[in-house]
N, C-alpha and C positions, 0 to 999 in steps of 0.2 A: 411519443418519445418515452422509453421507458429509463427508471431511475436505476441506478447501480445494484442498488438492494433488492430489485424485481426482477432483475437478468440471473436465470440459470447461472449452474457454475460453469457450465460448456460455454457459453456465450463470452464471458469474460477473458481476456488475453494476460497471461499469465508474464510475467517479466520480473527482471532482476535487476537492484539498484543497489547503491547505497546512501543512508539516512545522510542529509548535510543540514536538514536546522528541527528543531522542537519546537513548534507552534504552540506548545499549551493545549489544553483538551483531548489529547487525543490523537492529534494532528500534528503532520509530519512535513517537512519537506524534503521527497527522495528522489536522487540524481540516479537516472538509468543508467545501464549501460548502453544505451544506444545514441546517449547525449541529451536526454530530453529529461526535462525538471517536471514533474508533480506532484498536488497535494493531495497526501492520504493520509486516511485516518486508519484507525487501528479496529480489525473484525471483532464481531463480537464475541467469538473463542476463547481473541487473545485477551479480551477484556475480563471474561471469565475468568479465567485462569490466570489472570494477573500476570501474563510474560510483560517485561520490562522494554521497551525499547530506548537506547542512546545511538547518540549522535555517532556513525562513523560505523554501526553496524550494518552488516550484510542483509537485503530483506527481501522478501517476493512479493510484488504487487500485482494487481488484478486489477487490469485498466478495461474498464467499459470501450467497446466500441463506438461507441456514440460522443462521448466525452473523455479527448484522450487525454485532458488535462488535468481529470479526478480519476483517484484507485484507493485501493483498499488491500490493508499490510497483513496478508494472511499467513505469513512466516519469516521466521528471523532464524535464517541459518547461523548455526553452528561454528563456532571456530577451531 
């Protein structure tokens, strides 16, 4: 069973939400567009470079196939 962080970027399924609560740390809770809730935390790019995420923004997650319950918030589109 491989972890999120050891899955290539091909492997990953790329999907569009938006952020509905702030867990603290890092961690997200984001409502897909396809109806489906989960928690993601924030790549380590965005951690880098300090992008901001709030509540009610637009974001792209990268949900493991294996675990469609965890993703990881690799962009915060634009308004």
């Amino acid at each position: 069973n491989k972890r999120i962080a050891e899955l290539s970027r091909d492997d990953l399924i790329r999907v569009e939400g938006k952020v509905s609560e702030a867990t603290g740390g890092g961690n997200y809770v984001v409502l897909l567009d396809n109806g489906v809730s989960v928690l993601a935390r924030l790549s380590g790019k965005m951690k880098k470079f300090n992008i901001r995420i709030l509540v009610g923004d637009r974001v792209t997650v990268a949900v493991s196939p294996y675990d469609l319950t965890h993703g990881l918030i690799t962009h915060r589109q634009k308004l």
